[in-house]
Wavefront OBJ file of the C-alpha trace (Angstrom):
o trace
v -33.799 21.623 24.560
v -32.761 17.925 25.392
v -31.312 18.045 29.142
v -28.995 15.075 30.700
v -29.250 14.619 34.772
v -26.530 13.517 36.411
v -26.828 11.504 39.745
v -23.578 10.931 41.820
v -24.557 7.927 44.368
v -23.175 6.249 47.522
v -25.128 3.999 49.952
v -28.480 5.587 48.424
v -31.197 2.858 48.592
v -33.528 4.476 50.946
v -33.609 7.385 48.382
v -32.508 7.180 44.852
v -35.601 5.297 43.518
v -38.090 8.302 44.279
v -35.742 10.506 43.098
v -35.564 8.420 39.507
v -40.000 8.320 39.726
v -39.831 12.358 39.927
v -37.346 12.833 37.144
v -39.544 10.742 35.133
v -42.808 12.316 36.585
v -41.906 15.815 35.769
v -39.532 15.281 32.323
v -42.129 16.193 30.354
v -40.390 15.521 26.827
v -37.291 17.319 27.727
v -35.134 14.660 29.717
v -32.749 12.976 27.181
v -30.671 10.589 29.549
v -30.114 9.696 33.341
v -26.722 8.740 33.996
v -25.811 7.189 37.571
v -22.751 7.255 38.680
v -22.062 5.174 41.777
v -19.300 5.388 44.257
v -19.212 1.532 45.107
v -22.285 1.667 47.278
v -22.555 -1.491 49.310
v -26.448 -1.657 50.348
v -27.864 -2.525 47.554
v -28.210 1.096 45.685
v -27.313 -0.303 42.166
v -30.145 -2.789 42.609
v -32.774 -0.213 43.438
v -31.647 1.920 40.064
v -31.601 -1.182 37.600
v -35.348 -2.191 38.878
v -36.702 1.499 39.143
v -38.451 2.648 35.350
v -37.165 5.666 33.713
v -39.779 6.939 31.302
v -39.764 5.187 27.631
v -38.146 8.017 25.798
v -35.159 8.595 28.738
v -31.946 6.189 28.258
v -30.079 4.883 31.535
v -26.858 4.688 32.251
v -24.916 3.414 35.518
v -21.183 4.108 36.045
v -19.890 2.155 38.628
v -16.983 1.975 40.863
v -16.220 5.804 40.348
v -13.535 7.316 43.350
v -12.371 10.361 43.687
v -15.893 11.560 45.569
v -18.728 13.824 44.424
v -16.595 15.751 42.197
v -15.150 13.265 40.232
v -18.269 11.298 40.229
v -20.201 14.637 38.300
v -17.299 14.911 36.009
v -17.268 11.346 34.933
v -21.158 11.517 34.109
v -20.743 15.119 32.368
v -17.921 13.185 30.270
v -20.487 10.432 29.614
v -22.704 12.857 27.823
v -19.974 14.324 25.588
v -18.295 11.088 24.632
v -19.090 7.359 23.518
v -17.930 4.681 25.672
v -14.901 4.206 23.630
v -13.838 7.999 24.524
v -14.899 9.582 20.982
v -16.370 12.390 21.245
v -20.485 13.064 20.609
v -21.659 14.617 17.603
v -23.221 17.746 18.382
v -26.703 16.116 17.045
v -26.396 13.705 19.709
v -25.166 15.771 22.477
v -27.901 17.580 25.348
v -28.032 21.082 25.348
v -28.390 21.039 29.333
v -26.737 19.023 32.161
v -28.542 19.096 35.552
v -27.217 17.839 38.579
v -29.274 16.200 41.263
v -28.369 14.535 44.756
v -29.893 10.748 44.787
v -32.016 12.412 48.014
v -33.683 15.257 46.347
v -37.220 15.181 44.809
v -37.671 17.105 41.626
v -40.994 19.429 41.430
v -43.390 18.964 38.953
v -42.866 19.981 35.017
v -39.063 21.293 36.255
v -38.353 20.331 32.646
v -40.108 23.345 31.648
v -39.179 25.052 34.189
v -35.056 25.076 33.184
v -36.398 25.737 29.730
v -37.435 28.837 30.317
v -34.501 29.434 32.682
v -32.623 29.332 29.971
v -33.859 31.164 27.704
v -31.523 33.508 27.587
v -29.343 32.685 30.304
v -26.366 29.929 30.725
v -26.426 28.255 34.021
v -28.895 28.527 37.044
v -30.524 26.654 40.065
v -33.243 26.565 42.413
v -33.434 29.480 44.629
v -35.686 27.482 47.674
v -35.568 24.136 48.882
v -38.107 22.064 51.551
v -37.613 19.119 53.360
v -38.643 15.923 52.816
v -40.574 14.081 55.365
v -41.386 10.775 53.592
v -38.001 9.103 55.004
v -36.994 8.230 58.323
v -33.786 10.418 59.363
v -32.711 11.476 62.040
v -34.541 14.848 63.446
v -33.881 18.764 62.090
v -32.731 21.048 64.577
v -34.715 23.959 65.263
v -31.837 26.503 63.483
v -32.408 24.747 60.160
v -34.967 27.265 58.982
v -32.383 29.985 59.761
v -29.442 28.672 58.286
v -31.367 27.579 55.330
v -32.052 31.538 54.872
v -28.636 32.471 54.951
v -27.984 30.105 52.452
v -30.550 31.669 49.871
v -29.425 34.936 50.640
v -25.800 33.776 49.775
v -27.513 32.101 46.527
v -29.326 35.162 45.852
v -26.832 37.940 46.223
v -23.273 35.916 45.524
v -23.684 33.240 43.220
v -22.984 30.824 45.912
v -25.039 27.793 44.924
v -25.019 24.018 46.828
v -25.445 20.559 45.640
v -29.417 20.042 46.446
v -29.771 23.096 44.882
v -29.935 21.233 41.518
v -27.281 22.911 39.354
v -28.487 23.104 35.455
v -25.610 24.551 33.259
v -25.972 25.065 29.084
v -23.438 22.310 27.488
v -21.018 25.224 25.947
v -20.823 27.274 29.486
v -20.048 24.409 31.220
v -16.964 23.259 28.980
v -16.063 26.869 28.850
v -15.743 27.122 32.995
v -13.825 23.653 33.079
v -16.342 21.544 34.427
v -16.218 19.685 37.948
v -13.227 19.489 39.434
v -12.088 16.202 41.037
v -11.946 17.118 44.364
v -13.823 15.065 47.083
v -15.683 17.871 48.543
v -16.568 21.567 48.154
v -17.271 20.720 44.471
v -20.604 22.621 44.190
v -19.226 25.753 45.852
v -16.297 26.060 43.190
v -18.250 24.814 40.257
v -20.579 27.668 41.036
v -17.529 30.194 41.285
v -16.001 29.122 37.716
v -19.032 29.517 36.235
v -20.000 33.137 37.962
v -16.254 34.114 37.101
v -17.141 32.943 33.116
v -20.635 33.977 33.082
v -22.159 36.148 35.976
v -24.682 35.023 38.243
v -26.901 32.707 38.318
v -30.498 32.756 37.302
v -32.860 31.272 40.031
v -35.729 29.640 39.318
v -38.229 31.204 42.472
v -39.837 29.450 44.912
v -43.365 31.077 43.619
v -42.318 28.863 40.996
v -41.261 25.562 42.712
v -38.739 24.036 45.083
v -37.220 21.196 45.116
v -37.313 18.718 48.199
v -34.461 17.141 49.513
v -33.707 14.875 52.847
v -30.651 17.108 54.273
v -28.875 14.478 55.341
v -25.582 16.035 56.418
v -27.492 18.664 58.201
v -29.566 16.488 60.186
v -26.650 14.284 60.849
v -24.112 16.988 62.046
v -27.215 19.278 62.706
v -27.458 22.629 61.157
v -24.855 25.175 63.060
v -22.183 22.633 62.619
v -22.934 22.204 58.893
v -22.531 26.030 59.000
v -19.542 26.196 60.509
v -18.397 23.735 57.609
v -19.501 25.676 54.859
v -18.388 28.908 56.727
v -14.709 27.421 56.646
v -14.754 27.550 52.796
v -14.818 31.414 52.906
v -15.961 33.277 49.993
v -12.416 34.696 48.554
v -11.144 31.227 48.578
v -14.514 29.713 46.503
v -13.902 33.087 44.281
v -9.644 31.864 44.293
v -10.847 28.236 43.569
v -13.259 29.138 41.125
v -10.741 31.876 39.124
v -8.335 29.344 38.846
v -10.874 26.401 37.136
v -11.593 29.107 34.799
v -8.318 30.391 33.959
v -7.368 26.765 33.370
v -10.274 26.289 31.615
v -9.809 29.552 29.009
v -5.905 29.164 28.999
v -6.396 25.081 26.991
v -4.243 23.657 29.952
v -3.742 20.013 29.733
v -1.079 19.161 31.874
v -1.095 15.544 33.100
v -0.073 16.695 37.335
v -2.762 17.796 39.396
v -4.116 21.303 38.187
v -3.539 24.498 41.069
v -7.774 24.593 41.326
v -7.329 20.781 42.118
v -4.749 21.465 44.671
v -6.351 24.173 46.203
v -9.538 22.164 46.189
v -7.918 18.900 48.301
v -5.851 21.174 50.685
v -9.675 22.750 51.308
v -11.304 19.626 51.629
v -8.713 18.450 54.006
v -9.414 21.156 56.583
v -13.307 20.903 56.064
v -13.265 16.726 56.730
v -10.698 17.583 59.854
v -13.780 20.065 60.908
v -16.488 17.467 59.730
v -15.106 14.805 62.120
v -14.230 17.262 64.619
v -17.884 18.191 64.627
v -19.406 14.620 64.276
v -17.247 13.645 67.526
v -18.963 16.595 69.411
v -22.551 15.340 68.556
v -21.356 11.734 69.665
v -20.371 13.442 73.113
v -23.255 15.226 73.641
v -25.440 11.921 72.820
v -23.482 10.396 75.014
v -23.851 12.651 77.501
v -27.598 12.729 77.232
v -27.470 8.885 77.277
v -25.281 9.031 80.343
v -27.787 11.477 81.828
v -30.778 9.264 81.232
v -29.070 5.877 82.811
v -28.674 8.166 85.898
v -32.459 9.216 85.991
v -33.138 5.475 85.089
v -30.852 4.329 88.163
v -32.910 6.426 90.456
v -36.253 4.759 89.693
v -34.727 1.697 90.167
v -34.034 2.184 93.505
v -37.653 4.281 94.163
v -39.279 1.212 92.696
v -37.242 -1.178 95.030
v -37.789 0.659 98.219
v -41.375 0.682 97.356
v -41.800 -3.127 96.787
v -40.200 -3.898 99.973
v -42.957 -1.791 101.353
v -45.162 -3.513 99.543
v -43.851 -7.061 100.233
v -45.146 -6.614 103.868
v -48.546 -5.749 103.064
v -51.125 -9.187 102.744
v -52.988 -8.190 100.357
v -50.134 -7.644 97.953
v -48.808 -11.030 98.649
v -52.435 -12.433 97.876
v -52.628 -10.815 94.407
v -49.144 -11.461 93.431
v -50.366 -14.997 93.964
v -52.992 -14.320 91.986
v -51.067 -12.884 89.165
v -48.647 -15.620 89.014
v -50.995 -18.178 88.640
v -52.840 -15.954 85.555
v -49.410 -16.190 84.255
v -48.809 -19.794 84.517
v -51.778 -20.524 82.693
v -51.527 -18.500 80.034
v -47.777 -20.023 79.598
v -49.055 -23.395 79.667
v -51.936 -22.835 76.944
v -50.578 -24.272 73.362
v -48.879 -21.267 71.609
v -51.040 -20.197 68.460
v -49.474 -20.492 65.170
v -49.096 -17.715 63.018
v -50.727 -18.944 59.751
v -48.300 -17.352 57.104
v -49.540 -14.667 54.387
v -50.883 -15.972 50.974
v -49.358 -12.706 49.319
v -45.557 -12.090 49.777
v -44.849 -8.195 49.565
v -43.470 -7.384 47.060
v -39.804 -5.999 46.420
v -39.907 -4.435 43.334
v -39.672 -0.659 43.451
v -41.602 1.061 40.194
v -41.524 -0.419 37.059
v -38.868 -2.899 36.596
v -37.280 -1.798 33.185
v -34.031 -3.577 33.784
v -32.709 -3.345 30.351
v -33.030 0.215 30.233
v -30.014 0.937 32.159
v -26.620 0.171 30.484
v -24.231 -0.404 32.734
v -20.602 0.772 32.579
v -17.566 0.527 34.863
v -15.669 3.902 36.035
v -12.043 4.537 36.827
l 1 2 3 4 5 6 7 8 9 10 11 12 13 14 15 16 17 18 19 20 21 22 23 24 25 26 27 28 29 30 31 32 33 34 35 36 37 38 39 40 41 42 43 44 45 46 47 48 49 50 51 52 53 54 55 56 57 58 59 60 61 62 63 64 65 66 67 68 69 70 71 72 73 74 75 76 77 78 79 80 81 82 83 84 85 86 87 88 89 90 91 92 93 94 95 96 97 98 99 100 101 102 103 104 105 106 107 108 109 110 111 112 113 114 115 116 117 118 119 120 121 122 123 124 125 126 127 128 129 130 131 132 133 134 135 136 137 138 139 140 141 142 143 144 145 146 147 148 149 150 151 152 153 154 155 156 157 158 159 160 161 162 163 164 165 166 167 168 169 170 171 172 173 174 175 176 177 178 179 180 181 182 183 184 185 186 187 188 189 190 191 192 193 194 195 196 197 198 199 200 201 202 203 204 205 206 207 208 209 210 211 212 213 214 215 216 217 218 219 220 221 222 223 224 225 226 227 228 229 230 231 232 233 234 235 236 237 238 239 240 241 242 243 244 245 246 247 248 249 250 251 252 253 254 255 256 257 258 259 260 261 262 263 264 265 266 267 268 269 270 271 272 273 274 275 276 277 278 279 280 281 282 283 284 285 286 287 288 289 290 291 292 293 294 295 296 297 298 299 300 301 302 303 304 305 306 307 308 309 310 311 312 313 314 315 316 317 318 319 320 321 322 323 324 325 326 327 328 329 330 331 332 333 334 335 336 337 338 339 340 341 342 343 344 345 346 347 348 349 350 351 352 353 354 355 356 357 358 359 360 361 362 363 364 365 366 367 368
């Protein structure tokens, strides 16, 4: 089984490197390629791929500039693997049997290699049933309904064949042509990928957290916090993921190749459009009720403020405080009139290199 991991990436820097360390960690002989695809990042994330090693026997490649969001930026690198960079296809020698899809924040487990291997044995697309958070980044804080949410979500994985992006999607090469593949849409891509597929080829098989879980950072939940990112996913009912993902597969079995927008794209960007109206509706909130909280604390701050005023001018007509702010002032005088110290600079610069630097390992092309 040769298996080809697909990365879609924007603004990743803090993250994407220790993702590319555990997909070489745990490849174990079964990773063919690592293709990045980037989004136009603009702090530096393309930089941290080409100087992070991939194992000797994994090729690199980086597609950059893709738009179009997540979606398009898993279709392009699923493309990638079936054609050259001239658009001809892949001999079937050449191709992977497997594409995987991972979120630059997510942290694969240990030998996962083998453990989609015997996944799919005799099955044709699956995931990761658990996930845990990763605490070796600084993000902003979980809420305490994370743990709660993040069970609904596995139930939804477990009994509907609802699966999510850090859930690491790995799909056999034929089942994944067969359900139409990603569609371009800029969000909800993983929910209707998911529904093609279980419309083609039943549910899911999970790989079980007695086996291993993946680790990712969570980011949109801990920056809209967990009940909003909810609400989100809540919006994208089930009948319309099942609607979105009959129509990729009808499309898909049906040989359509009309140039206009396919009906699973449209219904996928008229979907998106209400969940980003509720995304921003729901990042404004958490904005007002920081700035509440600020608001709050100025208040509290104000107060003390005045406690600690009345207090000195209590103070101010007691001797001996005048006597030892005399004191302290002159301690302070002298210690601003000693010669400042000079901070003798470090012999060792620290390094800025993350992993092996195995620049020409990556090949880089541009997307469109």
């Amino acid at each position: 089984m040769r298996i080809a991991i697909v990365i879609p990436t924007c603004n990743d820097s803090l993250y994407v490197a220790e993702c590319l360390k555990s997909i070489s960690a745990g490849a174990k002989g079964y990773v063919q390629s690592v293709i990045v695809v980037d989004a136009g990042s603009k702090d530096g994330t393309l930089s941290v791929v080409r100087s992070t090693g991939l194992h000797q026997n994994i090729n690199g490649t980086i597609i950059e500039d893709c738009s179009g969001g997540r979606g398009a930026q898993c279709a392009l690198g699923a493309k990638r693997i079936f054609e050259d960079t001239t658009g001809k296809p892949i001999p079937n020698h050449g191709k992977a049997d497997v594409l995987m899809f991972v979120d630059a924040d997510t942290l694969l487990p240990a030998n996962y290699g083998q453990h989609v291997y015997e996944a799919l044995k005799d099955n044709k697309w699956g995931a990761w049933e658990s996930w845990s958070t990763r605490t070796d980044v600084e993000t902003d804080a979980l809420d305490v309904t994370t743990g709660v949410v993040s069970h609904i979500s596995r139930i939804k994985t477990r009994g509907l064949g609802i699966t999510y992006a850090h859930q690491c999607l790995f799909v056999r090469r034929e089942a994944y042509e067969e359900a139409g593949g990603f569609p371009s849409v800029p969000q909800l891509e993983d929910l209707a990928i998911s529904g093609a597929l279980k419309v083609m080829h039943g549910l899911p098989i999970l790989i079980p957290s007695s086996t291993s879980v993946v680790h990712t950072a969570m980011r949109r939940v801990r920056s809209l916090g967990s009940a909003y990112t909810y609400m989100l996913n809540k919006a994208f009912t089930l009948h319309e993921g099942e609607d979105m993902g009959s129509l990729i597969a009808a499309e898909a079995a049906s040989g359509s190749s009309s140039p206009e927008k396919s009906a699973a794209e449209a219904h996928g960007d008229a979907l998106a459009a209400n969940v980003t109206v509720m995304e921003l509706r729901s990042t404004l909130k958490v904005k007002e009720d920081r700035i509440k909280k600020l608001e709050r604390r100025c208040a509290a701050l104000e107060a003390e403020k005045l406690e600690l005023e009345h207090l000195l001018l209590e103070l101010h007509g007691d001797e001996r405080f005048r006597e030892a702010l005399e004191t302290t002032r002159g301690l302070i005088a002298q210690k601003v009139g000693a010669p400042a110290v000079e901070s003798t600079p470090s012999s060792t610069a620290p390094s800025s290199e993350i992993g092996d630097r195995v620049e020409n390992q990556w090949s880089i092309e541009t997307g469109h």
